[in-house]
VMD Tcl script that builds the backbone (N, CA, C; Angstrom):
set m [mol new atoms 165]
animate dup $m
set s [atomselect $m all]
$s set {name element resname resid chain x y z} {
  {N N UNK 1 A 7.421 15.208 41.015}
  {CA C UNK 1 A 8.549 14.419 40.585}
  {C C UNK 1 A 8.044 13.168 39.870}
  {N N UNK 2 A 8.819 12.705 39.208}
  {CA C UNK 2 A 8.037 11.553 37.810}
  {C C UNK 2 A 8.389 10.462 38.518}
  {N N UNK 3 A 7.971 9.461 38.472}
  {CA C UNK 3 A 7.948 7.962 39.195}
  {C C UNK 3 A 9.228 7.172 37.898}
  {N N UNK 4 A 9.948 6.680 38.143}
  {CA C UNK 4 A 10.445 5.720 37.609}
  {C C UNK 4 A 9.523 4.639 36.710}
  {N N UNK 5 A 8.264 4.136 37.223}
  {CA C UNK 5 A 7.805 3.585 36.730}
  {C C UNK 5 A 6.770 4.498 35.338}
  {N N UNK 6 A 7.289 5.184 35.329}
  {CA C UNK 6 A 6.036 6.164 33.812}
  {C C UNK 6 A 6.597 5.498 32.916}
  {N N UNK 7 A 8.629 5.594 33.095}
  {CA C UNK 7 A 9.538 5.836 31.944}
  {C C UNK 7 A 8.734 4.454 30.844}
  {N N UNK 8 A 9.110 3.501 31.850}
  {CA C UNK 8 A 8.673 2.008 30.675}
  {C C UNK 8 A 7.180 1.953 29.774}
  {N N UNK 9 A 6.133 2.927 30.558}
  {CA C UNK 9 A 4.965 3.271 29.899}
  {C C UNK 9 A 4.740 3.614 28.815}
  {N N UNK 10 A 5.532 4.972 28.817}
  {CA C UNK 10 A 5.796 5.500 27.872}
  {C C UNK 10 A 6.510 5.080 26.677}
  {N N UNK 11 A 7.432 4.788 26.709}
  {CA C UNK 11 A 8.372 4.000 25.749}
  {C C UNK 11 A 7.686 2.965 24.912}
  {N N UNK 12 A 6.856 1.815 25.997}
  {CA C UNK 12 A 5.658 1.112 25.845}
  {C C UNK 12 A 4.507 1.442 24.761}
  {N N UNK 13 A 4.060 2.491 25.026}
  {CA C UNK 13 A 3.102 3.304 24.072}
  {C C UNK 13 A 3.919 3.773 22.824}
  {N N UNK 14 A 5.157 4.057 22.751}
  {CA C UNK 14 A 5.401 4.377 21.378}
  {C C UNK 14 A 5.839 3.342 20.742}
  {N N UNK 15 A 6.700 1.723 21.510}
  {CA C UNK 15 A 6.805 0.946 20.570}
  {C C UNK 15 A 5.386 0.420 19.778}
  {N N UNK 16 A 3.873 0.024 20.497}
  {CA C UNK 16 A 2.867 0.143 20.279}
  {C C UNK 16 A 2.422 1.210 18.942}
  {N N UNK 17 A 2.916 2.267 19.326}
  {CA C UNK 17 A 2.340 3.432 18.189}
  {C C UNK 17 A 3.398 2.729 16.926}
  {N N UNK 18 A 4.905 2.661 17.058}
  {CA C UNK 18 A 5.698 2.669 15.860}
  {C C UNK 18 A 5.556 1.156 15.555}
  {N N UNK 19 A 4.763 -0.054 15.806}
  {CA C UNK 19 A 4.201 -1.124 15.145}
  {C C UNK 19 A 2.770 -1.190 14.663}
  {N N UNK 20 A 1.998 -0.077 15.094}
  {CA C UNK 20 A 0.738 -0.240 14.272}
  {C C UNK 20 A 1.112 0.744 13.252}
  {N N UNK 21 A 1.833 1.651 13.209}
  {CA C UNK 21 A 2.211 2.586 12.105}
  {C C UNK 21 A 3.136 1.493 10.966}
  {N N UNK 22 A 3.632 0.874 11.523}
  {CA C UNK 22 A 4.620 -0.103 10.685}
  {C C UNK 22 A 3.417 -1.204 9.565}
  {N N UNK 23 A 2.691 -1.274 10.424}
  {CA C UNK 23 A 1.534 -2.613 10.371}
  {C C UNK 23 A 0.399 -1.831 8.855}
  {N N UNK 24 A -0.098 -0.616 9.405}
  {CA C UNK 24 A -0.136 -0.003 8.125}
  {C C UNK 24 A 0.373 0.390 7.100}
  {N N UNK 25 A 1.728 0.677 7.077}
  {CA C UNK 25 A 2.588 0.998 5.646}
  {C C UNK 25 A 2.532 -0.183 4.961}
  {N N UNK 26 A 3.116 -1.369 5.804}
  {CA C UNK 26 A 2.861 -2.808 4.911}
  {C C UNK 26 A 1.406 -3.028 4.536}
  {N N UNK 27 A 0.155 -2.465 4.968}
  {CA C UNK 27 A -0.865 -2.729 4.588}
  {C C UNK 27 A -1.574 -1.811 3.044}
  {N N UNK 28 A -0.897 -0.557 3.232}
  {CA C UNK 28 A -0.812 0.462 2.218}
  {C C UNK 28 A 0.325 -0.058 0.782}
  {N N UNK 29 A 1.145 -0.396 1.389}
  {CA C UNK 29 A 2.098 -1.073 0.380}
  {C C UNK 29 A 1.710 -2.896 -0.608}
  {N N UNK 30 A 0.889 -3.520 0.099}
  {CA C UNK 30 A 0.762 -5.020 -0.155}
  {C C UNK 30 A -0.792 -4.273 -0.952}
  {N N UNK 31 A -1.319 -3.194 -0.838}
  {CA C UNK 31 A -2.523 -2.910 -1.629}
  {C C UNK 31 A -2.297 -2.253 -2.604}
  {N N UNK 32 A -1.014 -1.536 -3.193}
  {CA C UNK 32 A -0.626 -0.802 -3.886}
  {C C UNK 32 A -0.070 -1.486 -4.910}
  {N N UNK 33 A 0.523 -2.996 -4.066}
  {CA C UNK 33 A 1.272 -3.695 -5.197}
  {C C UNK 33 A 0.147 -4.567 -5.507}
  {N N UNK 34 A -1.242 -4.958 -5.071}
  {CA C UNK 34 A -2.321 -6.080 -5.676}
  {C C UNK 34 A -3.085 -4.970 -7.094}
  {N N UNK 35 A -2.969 -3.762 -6.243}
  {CA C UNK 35 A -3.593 -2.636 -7.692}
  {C C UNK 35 A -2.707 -2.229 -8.974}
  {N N UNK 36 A -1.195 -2.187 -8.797}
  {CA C UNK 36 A -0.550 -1.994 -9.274}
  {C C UNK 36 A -0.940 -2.356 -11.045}
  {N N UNK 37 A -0.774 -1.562 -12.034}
  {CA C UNK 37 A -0.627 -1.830 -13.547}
  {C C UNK 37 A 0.268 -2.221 -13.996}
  {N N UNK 38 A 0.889 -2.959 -14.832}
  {CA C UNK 38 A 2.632 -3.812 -15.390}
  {C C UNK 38 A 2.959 -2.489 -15.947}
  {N N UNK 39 A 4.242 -2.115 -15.965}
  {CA C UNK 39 A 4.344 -0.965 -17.155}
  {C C UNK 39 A 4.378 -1.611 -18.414}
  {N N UNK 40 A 4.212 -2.771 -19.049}
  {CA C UNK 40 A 4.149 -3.398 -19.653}
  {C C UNK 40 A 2.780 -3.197 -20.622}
  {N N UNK 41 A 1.659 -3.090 -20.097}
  {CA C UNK 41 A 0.184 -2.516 -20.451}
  {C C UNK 41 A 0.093 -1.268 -20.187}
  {N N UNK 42 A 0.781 -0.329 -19.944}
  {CA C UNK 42 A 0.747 1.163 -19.483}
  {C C UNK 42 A 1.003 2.029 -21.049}
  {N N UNK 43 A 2.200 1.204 -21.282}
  {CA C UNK 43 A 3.481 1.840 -21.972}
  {C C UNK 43 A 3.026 1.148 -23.777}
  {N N UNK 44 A 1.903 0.611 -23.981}
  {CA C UNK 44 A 1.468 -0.167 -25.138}
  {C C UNK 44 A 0.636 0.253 -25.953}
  {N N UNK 45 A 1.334 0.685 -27.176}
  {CA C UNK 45 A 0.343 1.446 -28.400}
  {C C UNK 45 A -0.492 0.781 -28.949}
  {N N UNK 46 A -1.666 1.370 -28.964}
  {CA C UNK 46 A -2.884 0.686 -29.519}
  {C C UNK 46 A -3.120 1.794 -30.310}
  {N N UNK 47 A -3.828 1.443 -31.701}
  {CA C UNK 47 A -4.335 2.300 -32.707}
  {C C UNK 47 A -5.400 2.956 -32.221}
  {N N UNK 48 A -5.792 3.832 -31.712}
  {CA C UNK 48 A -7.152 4.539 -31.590}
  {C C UNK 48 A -7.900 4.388 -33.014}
  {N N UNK 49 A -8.625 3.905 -33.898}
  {CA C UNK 49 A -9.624 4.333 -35.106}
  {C C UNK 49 A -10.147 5.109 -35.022}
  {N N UNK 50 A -10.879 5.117 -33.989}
  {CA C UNK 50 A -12.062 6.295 -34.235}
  {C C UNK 50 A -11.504 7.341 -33.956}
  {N N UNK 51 A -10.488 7.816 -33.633}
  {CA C UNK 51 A -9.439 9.222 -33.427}
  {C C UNK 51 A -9.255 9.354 -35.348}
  {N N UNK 52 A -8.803 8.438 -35.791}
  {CA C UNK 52 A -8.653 8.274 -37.453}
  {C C UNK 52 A -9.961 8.481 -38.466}
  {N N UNK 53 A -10.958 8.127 -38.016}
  {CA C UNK 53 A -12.040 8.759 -38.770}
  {C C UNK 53 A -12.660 9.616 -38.859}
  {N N UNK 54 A -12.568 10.564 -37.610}
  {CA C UNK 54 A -12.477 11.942 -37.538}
  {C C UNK 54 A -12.160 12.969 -38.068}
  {N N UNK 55 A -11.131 12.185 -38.683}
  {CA C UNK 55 A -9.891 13.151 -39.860}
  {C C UNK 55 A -10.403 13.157 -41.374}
}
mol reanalyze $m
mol bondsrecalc $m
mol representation Tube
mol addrep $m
């Protein structure tokens, strides 16, 4: 038979699990946005030449 006292353990361990899981998305996310490119420089035509002298 389960003790009354597991229940809070348990529960315990997953708020634990669902704040270090939390703790990484913001850590995956705050590195995604320091790497991030502007679409601004993504989306910007530059003449290739040497594609042109080829020809």
């Amino acid at each position: 038979m389960r003790d009354q006292g597991d229940e809070p353990a348990a529960s315990r361990g997953e708020q634990i699990q669902a704040a270090e899981h939390e703790a990484a998305k913001q850590r995956l996310l705050a590195q995604a946005e320091a790497e991030r490119i502007p679409a601004e420089e993504t989306t910007r035509a530059v003449p290739d030449r040497r594609w042109r002298r080829g020809q």
